[in-house]
N, C-alpha and C positions, 0 to 999 in steps of 0.2 A: 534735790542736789544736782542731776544730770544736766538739769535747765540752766543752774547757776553756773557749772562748770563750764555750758558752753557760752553761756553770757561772757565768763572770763576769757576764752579764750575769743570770739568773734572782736573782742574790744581792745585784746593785744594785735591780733591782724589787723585791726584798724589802724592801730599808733603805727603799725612799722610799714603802714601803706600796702600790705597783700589782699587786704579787704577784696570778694568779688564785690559790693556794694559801690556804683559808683560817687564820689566826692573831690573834691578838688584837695590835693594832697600838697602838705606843706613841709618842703625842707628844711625848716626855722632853725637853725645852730645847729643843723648836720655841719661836721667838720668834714676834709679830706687831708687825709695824709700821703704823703709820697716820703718810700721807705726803700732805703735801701737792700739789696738783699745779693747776697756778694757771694752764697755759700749753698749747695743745695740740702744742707741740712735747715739754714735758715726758714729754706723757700719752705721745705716741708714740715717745722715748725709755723710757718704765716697758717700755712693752707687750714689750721685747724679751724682759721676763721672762717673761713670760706663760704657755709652755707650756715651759716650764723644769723638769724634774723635781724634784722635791721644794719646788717653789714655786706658793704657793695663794692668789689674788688670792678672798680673802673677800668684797670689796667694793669694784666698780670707781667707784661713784661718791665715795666715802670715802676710798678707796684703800687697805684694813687687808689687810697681805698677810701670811700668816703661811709662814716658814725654814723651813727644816731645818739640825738645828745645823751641817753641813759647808757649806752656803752661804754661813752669814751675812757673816764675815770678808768674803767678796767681796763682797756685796752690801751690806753696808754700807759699801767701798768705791766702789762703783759709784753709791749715792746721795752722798753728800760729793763726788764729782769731776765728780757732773753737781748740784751745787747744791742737790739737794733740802733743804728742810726737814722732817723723821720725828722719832719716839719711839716707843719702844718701850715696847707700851703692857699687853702678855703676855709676864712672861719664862720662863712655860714652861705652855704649851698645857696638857701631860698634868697638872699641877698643877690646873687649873681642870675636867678631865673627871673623876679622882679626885672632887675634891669633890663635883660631881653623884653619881656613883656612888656615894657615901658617904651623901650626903640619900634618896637612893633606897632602898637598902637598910635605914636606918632609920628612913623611911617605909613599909616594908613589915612592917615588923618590930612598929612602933605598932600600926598598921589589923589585923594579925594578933591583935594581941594584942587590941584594944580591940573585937573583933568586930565593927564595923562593915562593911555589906556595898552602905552607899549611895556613889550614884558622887559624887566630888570632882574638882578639878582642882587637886589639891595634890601631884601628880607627872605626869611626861610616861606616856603609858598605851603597852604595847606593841602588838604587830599585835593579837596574841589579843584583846586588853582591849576594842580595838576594836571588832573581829567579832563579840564576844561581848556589847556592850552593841549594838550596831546590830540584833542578831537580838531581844534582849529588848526592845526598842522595838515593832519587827514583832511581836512575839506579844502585847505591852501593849497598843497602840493600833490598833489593825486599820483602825479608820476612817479612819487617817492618817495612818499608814505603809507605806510597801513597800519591804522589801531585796532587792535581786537582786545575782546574781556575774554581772558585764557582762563577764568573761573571764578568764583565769589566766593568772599571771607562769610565766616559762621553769623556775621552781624550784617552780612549782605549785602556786604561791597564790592562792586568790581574790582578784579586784579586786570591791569589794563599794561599790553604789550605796547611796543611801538618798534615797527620794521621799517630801515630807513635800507633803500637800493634804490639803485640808475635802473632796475628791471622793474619798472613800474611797481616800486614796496613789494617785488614778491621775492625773499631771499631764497637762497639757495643754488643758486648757479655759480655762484662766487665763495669763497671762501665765508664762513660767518665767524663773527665779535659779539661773544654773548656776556652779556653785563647783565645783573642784578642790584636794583640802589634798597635801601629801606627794611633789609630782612630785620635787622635790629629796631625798633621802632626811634630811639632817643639820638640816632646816627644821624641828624637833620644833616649836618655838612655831605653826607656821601649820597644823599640826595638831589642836593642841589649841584652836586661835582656830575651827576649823572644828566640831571636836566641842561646844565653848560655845555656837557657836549653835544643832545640832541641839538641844543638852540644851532649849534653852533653849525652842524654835520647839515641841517634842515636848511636853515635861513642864509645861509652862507654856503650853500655847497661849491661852488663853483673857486673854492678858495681850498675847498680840501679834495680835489682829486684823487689824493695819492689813499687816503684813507675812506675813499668810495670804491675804490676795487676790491674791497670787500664790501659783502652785506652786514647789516647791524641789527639783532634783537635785543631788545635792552626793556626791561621791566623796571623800573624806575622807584616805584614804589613795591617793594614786593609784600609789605606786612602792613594794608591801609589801615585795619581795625588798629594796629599798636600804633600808628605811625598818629592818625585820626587821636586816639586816647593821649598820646604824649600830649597832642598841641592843647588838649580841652579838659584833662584828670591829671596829669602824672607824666613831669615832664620828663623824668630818668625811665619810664618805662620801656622798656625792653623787649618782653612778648608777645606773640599776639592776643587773643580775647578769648579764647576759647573756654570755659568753665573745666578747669582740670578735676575741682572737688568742688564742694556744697560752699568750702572756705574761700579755695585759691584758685585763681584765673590764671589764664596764658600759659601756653607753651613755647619754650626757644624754637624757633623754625629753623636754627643752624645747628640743632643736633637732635630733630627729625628725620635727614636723610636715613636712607638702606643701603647703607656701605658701612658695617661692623658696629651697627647701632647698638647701643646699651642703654639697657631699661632704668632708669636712677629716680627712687622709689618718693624723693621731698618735691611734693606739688608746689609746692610755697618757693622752690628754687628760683631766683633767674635762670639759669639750665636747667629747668624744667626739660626733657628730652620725649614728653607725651608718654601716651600708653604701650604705642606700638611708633615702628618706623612707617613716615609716609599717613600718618594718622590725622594730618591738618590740610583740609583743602588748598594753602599758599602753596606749601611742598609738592602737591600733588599737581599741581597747574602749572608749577615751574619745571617739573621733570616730564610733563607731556609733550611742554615744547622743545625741552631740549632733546627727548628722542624724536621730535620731527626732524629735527639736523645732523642728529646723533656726529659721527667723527665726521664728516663737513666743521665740525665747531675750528675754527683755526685757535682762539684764545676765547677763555672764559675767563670771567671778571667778576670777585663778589664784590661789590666796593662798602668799606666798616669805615667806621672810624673810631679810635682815633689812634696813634703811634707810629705814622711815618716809616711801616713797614710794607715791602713787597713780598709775601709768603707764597712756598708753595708747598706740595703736595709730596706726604703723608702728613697728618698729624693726630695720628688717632693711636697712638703711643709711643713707649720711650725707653731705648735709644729708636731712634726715628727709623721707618723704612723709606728709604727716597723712591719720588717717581723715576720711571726707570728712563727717562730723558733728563736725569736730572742736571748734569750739565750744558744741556740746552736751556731749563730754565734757569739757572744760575745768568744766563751769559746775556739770556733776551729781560733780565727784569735787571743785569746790573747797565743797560742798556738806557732803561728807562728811568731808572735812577738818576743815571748822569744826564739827561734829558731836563729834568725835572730840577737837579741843582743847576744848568744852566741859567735854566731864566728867573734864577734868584731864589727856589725853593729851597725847603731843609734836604738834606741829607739823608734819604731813605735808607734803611736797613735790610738787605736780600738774604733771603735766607730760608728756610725749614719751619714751620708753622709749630710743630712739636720742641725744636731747640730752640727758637728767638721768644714765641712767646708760650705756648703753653699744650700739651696735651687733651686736645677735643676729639669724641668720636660722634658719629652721621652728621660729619660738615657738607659742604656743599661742595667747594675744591676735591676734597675725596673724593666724594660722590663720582663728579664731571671727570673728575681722570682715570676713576681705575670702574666706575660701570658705563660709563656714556663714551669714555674713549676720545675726547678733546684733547687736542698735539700739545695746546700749553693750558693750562689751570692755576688759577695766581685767588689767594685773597688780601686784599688791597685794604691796609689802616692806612686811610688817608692822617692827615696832619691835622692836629686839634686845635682848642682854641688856647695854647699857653697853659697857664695854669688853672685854665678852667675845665679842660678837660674838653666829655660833648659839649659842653652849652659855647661854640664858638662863635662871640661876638658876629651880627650880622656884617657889621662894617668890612669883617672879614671873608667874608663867603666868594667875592670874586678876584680877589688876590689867592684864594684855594682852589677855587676854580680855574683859573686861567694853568697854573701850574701844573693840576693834575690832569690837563687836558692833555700835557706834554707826555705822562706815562701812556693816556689811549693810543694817542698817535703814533708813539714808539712802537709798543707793541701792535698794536695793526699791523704799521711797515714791515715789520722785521720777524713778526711769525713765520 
């Protein structure tokens, strides 16, 4: 009977995709809804769903949650008898990741053909693409570059830095701009809005003086093993790879940090939050370098996506404690706001990480502003793809890119 019971149970982690077992996982009539939620009584009737298997709150500020097709029936019941007003706005997930896949492939297949061997941002780039253009910068620019592997994921990948300075790549004489892309692994746009600015800070320096007077560390990919699993198992995944139990893999690396961490006991979560704080070698590699700069940091950057929000620091409960410059960061991120609607972007939203979107504790903003002691700490939902959420069309990626290139350079200037 124990055998059969867990026969039952490894076969239900399989359908709702938690499986450690790796497989190539299919969204096939997952729905997404976007649901309105006007009242906080509402919010905290939704939240029941929240760690519900096979249900995946995309975005708690928006509220787009995307089913699994055995839930919905109920849960479309369950909105209607508590009032909500939704639509359903994806009627089938795996329909929209095909598509990528299919641009992808014959984006590969062109650039194959057409010999071109210069870099673009006319697809999402894999690990490899990454490591391998961050290394060719290092060997291009000597004077103003340096890659280092700041430590290896459980599956044995480098986490690979990149320091761009006029001080022959050695920061810290100057002011530092620390950016993190990739902790989310399914976050491909805040990826490549991170590798746009290297391209851009590197190959083009001599065009961005004003945001060379500062030094740049910027980890670009900071979760390769999730970021690696999206492109090749699971494309909404999320965590990194770490085996939390016998059943369920990954841990969230944005609420690993040691800044008022809480233990939260569903391995099977998306916020998975590990055993201990500082428990996943990504975390632990990214907080070694930023106490090499410690308050040198002038602006830290997580860069997420997706909701077109500029947050900052508290958000590890509620009503919110603000950092205590917080009207300096109100004034340098509505700054970049209006930067970023200049050159045709949306409309970002400045605000409090805890009141705009949602109550998280051992983030990484926390973390950088109230134990590392960085003057400004921002994390950054870039702009999504529409109604699709993360999967934002490739077509799209340098119309995101170029835009939010305008938030870096804001805040650089005006830290």
């Amino acid at each position: 009977m124990k055998y059969c019971a867990a026969v039952v149970v490894l076969l239900a982690l399989a359908v709702f995709g938690q499986s450690a077992f790796a497989e190539q996982v299919s969204y096939r009539d997952y729905k997404v809804y976007s649901i309105r939620v006007d009242t906080v009584e509402k919010h905290n009737v939704l939240k029941r769903w929240q760690d519900v298997r096979g249900v995946d709150f995309w975005d708690r500020a928006g509220y787009r949650v995307m089913i699994h097709p055995s839930l919905q029936e109920a849960f479309e019941r369950f909105l209607n008898l508590n009032a909500f007003s939704y639509e359903r706005i994806i009627e089938d997930v795996e329909a929209t990741i095909e598509a990528e896949r299919k641009y992808d492939q014959e984006y590969r297949r062109r650039k194959a053909a057409s010999g071109r061997a210069t870099v673009d941002f006319e697809h999402f780039w894999t690990n490899a693409e990454v490591n391998a253009y961050l290394d060719e910068l290092a060997q291009t620019y000597p004077n103003l570059v340096r890659v280092a592997t700041i430590g290896t994921t459980h599956e044995g990948r480098p986490i690979k830095s990149i320091t761009i300075s006029t001080n022959n790549g050695v920061a810290g004489s100057k002011p530092v701009v620390f950016i993190d892309g990739g902790i989310h692994a399914r976050e491909w746009a805040g990826v490549m809005s991170v590798l746009y600015l290297i391209h851009e800070l590197v190959e083009h320096s001599s065009s961005y003086a004003d945001m060379l007077n500062k030094d740049w560390v910027i980890i670009p990919v900071a979760n390769p093993d999730g970021y690696e699993f999206s492109h090749t198992d699971n494309r909404m995944w999320r965590k990194n790879r770490f085996p939390a139990t016998i059943l369920c893999t990954g841990i969230d690396l944005n609420r690993n940090w040691d800044y008022l961490w809480v233990f939260t006991s569903n391995a099977c979560s998306d916020s998975y939050a590990g055993a201990t704080a500082f428990s996943e070698p990504e975390t632990q590699a990214l907080d070694r370098v930023l106490k090499q700069y410690g308050s040198n940091i002038a602006v830290y950057l997580a860069v997420h996506t997706y909701g077109d929000m500029i947050l900052y620091p508290y958000g590890h409960s509620w009503p919110f404690v603000p950092v205590a410059n917080q009207a300096a960061h109100i004034a340098l991120g509505e700054q970049a706001r209006d930067a970023i609607t200049a050159v045709g972007g949306p409309r970002y939203v400045v605000g409090n990480s805890a009141e705009i979107l949602y109550t998280a504790n051992g983030c990484s903003d926390d973390y950088v502003a109230g134990v590392i002691g960085a003057r400004y700490a921002y994390t950054l939902e870039l702009t999504g793809g529409g109604r699709n959420g993360f999967d934002l069309p490739a077509t799209e990626i340098m119309a995101v890119a170029t835009q939010t290139f305008q938030i870096y350079r804001t805040m650089a200037n005006n830290a």
